[in-house]
C-alpha positions in Angstrom: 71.5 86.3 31.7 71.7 90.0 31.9 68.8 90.1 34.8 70.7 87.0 36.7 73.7 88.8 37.2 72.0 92.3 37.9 69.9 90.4 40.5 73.4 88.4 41.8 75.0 91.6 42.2 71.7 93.1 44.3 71.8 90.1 46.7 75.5 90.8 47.1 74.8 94.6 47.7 72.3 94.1 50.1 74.3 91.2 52.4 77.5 94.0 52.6 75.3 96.6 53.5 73.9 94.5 56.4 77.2 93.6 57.4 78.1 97.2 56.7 75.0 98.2 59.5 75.8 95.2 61.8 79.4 96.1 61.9 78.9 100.1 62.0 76.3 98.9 65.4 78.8 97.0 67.1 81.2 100.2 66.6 79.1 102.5 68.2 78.0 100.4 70.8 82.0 99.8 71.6 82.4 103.7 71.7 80.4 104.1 73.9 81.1 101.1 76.6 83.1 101.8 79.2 86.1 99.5 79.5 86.9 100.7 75.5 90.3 102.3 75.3 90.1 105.5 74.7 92.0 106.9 71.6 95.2 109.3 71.6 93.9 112.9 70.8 95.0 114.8 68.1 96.5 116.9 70.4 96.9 118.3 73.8 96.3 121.7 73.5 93.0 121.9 75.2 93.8 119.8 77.7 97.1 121.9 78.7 95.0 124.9 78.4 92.9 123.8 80.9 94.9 122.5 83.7 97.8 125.1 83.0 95.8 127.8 85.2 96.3 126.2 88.4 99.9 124.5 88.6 102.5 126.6 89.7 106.1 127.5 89.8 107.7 127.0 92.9 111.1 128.9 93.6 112.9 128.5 97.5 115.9 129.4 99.6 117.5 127.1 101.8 120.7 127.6 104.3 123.0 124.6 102.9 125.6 123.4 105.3 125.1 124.5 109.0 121.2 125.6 109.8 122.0 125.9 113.2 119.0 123.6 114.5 121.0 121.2 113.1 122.3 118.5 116.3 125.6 119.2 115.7 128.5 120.6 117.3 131.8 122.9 116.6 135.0 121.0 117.0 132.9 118.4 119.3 134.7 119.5 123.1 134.4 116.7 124.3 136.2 114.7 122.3 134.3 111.3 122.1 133.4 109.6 119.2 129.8 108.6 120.5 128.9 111.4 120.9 128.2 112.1 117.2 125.8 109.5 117.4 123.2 112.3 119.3 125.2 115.2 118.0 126.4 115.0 114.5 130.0 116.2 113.2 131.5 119.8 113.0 129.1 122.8 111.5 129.7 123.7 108.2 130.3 127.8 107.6 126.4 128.8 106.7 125.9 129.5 102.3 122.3 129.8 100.7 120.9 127.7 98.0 117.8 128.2 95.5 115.7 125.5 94.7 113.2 124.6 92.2 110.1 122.6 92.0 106.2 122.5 90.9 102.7 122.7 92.7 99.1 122.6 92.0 96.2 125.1 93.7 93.5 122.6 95.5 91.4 125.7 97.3 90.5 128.6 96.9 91.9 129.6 100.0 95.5 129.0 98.2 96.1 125.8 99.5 98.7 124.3 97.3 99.9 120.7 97.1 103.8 120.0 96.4 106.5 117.2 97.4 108.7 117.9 100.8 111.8 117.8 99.1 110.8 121.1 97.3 109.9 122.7 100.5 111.9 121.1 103.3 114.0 123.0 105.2 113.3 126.3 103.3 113.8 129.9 104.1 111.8 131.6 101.6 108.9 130.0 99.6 107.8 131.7 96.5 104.9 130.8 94.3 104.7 132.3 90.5 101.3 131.6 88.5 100.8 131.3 84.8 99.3 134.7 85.0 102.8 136.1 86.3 101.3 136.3 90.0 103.6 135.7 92.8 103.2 134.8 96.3 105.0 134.3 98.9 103.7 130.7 100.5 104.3 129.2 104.1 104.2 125.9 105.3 101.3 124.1 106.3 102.6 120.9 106.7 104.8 118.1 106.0 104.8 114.7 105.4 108.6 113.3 104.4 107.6 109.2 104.8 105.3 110.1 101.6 106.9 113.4 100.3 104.6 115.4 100.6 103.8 118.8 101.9 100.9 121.0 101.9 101.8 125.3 101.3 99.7 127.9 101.6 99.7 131.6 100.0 97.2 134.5 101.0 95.6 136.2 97.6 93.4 138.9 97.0 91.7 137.8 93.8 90.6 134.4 92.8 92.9 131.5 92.4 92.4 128.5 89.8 92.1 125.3 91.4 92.9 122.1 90.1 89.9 118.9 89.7 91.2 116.0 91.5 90.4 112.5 90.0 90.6 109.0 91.4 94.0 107.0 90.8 91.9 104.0 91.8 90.5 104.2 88.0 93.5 104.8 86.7 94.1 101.9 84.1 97.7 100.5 83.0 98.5 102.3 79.2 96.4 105.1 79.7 97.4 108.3 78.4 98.5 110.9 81.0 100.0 114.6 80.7 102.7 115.9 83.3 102.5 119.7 84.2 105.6 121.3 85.5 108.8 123.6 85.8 111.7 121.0 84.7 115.5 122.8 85.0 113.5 126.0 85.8 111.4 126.2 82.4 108.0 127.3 83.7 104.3 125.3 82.3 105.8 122.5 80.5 103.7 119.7 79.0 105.0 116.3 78.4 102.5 113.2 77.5 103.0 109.4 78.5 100.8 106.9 79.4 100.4 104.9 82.6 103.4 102.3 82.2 102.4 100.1 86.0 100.7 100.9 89.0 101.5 100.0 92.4 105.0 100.3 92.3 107.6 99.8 95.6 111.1 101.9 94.5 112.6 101.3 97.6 111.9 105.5 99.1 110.1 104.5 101.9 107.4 102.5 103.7 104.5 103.5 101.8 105.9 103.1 98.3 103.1 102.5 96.0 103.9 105.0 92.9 102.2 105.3 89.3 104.8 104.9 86.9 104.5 106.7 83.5 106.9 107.4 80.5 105.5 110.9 80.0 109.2 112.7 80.5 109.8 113.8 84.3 113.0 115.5 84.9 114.1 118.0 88.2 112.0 120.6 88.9 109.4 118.5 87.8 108.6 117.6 91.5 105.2 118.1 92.9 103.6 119.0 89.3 100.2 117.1 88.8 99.8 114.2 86.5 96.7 114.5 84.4 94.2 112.3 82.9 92.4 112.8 79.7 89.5 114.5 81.7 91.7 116.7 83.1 92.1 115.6 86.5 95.1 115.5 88.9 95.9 111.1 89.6 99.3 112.0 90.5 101.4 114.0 92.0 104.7 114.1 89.7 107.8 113.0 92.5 110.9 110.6 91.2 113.4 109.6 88.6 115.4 106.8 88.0 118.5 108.5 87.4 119.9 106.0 84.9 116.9 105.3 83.3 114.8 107.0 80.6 111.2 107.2 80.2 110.9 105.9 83.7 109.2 108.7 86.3 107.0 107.7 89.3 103.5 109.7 90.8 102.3 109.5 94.2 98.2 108.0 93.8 96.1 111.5 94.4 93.9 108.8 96.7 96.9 108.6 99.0 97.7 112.1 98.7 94.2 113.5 99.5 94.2 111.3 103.1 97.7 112.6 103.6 96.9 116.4 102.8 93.8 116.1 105.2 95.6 115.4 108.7 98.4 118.1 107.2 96.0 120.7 107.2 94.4 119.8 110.3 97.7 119.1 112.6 100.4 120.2 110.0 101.4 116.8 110.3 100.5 112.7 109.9 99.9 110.6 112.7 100.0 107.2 111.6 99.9 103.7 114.2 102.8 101.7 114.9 103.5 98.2 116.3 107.3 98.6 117.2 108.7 95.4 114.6 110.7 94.9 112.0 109.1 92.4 108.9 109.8 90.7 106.1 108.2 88.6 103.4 107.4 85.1 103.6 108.3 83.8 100.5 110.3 80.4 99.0 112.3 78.6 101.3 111.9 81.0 104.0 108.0 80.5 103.9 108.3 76.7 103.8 111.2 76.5 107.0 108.7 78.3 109.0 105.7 76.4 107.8 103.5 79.2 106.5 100.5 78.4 104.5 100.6 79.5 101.0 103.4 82.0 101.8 100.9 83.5 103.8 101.9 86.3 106.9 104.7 88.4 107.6 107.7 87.4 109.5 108.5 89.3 112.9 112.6 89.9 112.2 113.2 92.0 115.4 111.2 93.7 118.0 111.9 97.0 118.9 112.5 97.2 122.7 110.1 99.5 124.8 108.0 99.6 121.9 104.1 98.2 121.6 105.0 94.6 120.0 107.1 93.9 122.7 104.7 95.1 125.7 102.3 93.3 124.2 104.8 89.8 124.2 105.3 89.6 120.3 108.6 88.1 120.1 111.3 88.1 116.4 110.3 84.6 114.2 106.8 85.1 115.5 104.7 85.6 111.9 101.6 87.6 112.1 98.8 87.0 110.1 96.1 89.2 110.5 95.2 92.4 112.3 92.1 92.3 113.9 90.6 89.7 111.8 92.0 91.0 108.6 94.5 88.4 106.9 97.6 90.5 105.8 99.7 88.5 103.2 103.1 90.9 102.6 105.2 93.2 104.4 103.7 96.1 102.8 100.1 95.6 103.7 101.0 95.4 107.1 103.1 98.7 107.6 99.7 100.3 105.8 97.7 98.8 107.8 99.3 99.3 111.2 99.6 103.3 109.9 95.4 103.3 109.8 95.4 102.0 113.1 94.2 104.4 115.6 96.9 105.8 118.4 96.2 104.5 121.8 93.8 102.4 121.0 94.4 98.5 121.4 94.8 96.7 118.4 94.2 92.0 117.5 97.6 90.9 116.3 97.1 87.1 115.3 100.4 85.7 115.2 101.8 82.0 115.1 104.4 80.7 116.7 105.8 77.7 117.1 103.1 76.4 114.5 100.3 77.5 117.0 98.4 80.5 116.2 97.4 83.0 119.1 95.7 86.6 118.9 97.7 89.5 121.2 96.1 92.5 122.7 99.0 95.2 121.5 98.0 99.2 122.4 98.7 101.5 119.2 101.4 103.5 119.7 102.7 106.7 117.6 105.0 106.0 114.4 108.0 107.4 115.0 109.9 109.4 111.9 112.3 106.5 111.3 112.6 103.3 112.9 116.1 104.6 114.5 114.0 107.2 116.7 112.0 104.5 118.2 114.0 104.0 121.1 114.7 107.5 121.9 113.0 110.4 123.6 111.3 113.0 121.3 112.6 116.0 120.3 110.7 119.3 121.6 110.3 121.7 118.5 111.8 125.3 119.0 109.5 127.9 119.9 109.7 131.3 120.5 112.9 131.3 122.1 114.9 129.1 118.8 115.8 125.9 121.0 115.5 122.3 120.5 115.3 120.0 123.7 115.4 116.5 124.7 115.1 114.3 127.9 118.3 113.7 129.1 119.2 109.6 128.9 121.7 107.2 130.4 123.6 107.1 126.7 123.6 110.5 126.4 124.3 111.1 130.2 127.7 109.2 129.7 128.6 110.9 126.6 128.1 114.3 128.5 130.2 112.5 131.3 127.2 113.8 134.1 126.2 111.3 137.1 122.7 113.3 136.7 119.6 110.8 136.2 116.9 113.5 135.3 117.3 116.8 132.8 116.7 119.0 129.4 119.8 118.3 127.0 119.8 121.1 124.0 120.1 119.7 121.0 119.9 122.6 118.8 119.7 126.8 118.8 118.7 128.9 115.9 121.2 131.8 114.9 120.4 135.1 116.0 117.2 133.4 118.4 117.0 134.2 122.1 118.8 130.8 123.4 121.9 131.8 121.0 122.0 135.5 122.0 121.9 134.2 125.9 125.1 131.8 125.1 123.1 128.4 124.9 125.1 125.2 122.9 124.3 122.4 122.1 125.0 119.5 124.5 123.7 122.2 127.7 122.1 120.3 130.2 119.6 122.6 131.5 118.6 122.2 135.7 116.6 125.3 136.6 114.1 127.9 135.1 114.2 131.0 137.9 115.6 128.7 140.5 112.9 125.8 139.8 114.4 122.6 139.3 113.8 121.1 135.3 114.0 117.1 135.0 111.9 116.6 131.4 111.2 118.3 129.0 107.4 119.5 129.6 108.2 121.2 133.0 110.8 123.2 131.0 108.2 124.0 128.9 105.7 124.7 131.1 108.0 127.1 133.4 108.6 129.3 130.0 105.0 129.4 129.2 104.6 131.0 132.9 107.3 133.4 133.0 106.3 136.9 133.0 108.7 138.7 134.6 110.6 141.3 132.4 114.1 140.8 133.4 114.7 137.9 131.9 115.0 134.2 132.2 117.3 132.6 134.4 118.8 129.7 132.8 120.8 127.2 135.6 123.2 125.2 132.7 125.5 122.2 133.6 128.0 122.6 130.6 131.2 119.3 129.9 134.8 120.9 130.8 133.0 124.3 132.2 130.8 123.6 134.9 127.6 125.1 136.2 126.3 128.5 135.0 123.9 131.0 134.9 122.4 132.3 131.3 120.2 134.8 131.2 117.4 134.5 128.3 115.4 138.1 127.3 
């Protein structure tokens, strides 16, 4: 009886241990698969350690209230309400402003990538590094339809540079740390995971945000958002101001295309079709007969623009671009941005339940929808102005009878235009007695000047007439 049991009990030992070894397999062969979640640390530390070297501290200095590039005017002489619509309102006495936001080092070289809103419109730019270096930084380039902007600082020793990841592996509930300065406090660490992907929060037309619950608060802005391996997937951007736990990441994939053309150009070109779209969903997608809910709806189309050169008219729906089916509104806009400007595009569209492919010719995307219509705005240069071709709208508001000019839309304090007496609303005729009718002949005849007297300025200004400015 003894023996029977003893044996009992080594039949029972040896079927645990094999479930013991069959179980202890399947473990290890989980650990190392893949798709198998990958465990909370015990802690951080390293992980901060490691990306803490290259994210940086941003500090700026803005002018709040009048810039003085700003379209606006004083007292607005002419005393028509339209106006403002190419003007703006009264300036505002001039008052400077700090700012504070977050960075990460991508080159060597000091390339550094942050949102716009940190840098936009600033004065001064200064960069602070974990190891108490500061820079001052410049701009390289700007992107406001995705907030970002690419700065630059000039170092003599070696800068840390941050590894970039791929927010196209990113996974839903996977652990992520945020690096930044929120209220001011320099290197902060917060941890979160990946709460949804692919998020639209209404800030624009190429909304597609990570959204974590690792704690995001001001000054936060433009700090990385790490993986596990230490990697930059996001760049650290919004808040739901009501909300807690709720913060949103640009994709580092979107960023990386976007900080290319910004240090190339110091801007992004993107393609644009000239409509306005919406969804085709419920009982709008069944009253216009689309399959599935498939296409986009054509609400408007912007006059002058490519859609309507091409004959895409509003309650047209468009279904593909060249050959590629586009279901939603937002695949569309990202789609016509890839497009290539001033090349011709396929726009299937159907209409009146018949479907039919247009020839439409790429045009540039124009800051906002509203500028569509109107005549671009020559940067300032050298001499601290900001021109436009003169219009019929604004011809009327600046009561001229002229067809053809340069209207000044903006002078920098303390720049050549301001010292020679320039305003806003000038309508400039002649450079040294050459006649001006657009923008690029004014800007050709500076280019040639060489004379050392100065510029000679022929100005048409509302309730004073002609006159002659002279710009050194």
């Amino acid at each position: 009886m003894q023996r029977r049991f003893n044996l009992s009990r080594f039949v029972i030992a040896l079927v645990m241990a094999g479930l013991m070894l069959t179980t202890g397999q399947q473990l290890a062969g989980a650990s190392k698969s893949p798709s198998a979640p990958r465990m909370i640390p015990d802690n951080f530390s390293a992980l901060a350690e490691q990306v803490g070297p290259a994210v940086v501290n941003i500090q700026v200095e803005k002018t709040a209230g009048e810039t003085g590039m700003r379209p606006q005017f004083r007292g607005n002489p002419f005393g028509d309400e339209r106006f403002k619509e190419f003007f703006g309102g009264q300036q505002q006495p001039e008052r400077k402003q700090g700012g504070l936001g977050t960075g990460f080092i991508i080159d060597k070289t000091g390339l550094i990538i942050t949102n716009n809103h940190v840098v936009e419109d600033a004065d001064t730019i200064k960069v602070k590094l974990k190891d108490e270096r500061e820079f001052d930084a410049k701009v390289v380039g700007r992107d406001p339809q995705t907030d970002l902007a690419l700065i630059k600082v000039d170092a003599k020793g070696e800068l840390p540079v941050a590894r970039l990841g791929r927010s196209a592996e990113l996974k839903v509930g996977e652990w992520v740390l945020a690096v930044g300065s929120p209220f001011g406090l320099e290197q902060t660490v917060t941890a979160g995971i990946v709460s949804a992907k692919g998020r639209a929060i209404g800030s624009g037309p190429y909304d597609d945000f990570i959204q974590t619950d690792a704690s995001i608060n001001p000054g936060n802005s433009g700090g990385p958002l790490v993986n596990l391996n230490g990697e930059v997937v996001g760049i650290n951007t919004a808040i739901i101001a009501q909300g807690q736990g709720i913060g949103f990441a640009i994709p580092i994939d979107m960023a990386t295309k976007i900080v290319v053309q910004l240090k190339d150009n110091g801007e992004v070109t993107r393609g644009w079709l000239g409509v306005n779209i919406q969804d085709l969903k419920g009982e709008l997608a069944d009253y216009y007969g689309a399959k599935g809910g498939e296409g986009v709806l054509v609400t408007e189309v912007v006059p002058g623009n490519p859609a309507e050169k091409a004959g895409i008219k509003a309650k047209d729906i468009i279904t593909a671009v060249d050959g590629e089916k586009v279901r939603t509104s937002r695949e569309l806009t990202a789609k016509a941005a890839t497009l290539p400007v001033g090349e011709t595009t396929k726009i299937t569209v159907v209409r009146d339940g018949k479907e039919r492919t247009v020839d439409v010719k790429v045009a540039k995307r124009p800051v906002t929808v509203a500028d569509a219509g109107k005549p671009p705005v020559e940067k300032e240069g050298e001499y601290g102005l900001q021109v436009t071709d003169l219009t019929p709208e604004m011809a009327r508001s600046l009561k001229t009878n002229r067809e053809a000019g340069v209207v000044v839309v903006g002078v920098r304090p303390d720049s050549k235009a301001a010292k020679a007496g320039l305003q806003q609303g000038d309508l400039i005729l002649e450079v040294d007695r050459q006649n001006v009718s657009s923008t690029g002949e004014l800007k050709q005849l500076l280019a040639q000047h060489t004379g050392g007297d100065g510029i000679a300025l022929l100005v048409q200004r509302a309730n004073a007439g002609m006159m002659v400015l002279k710009m050194a």
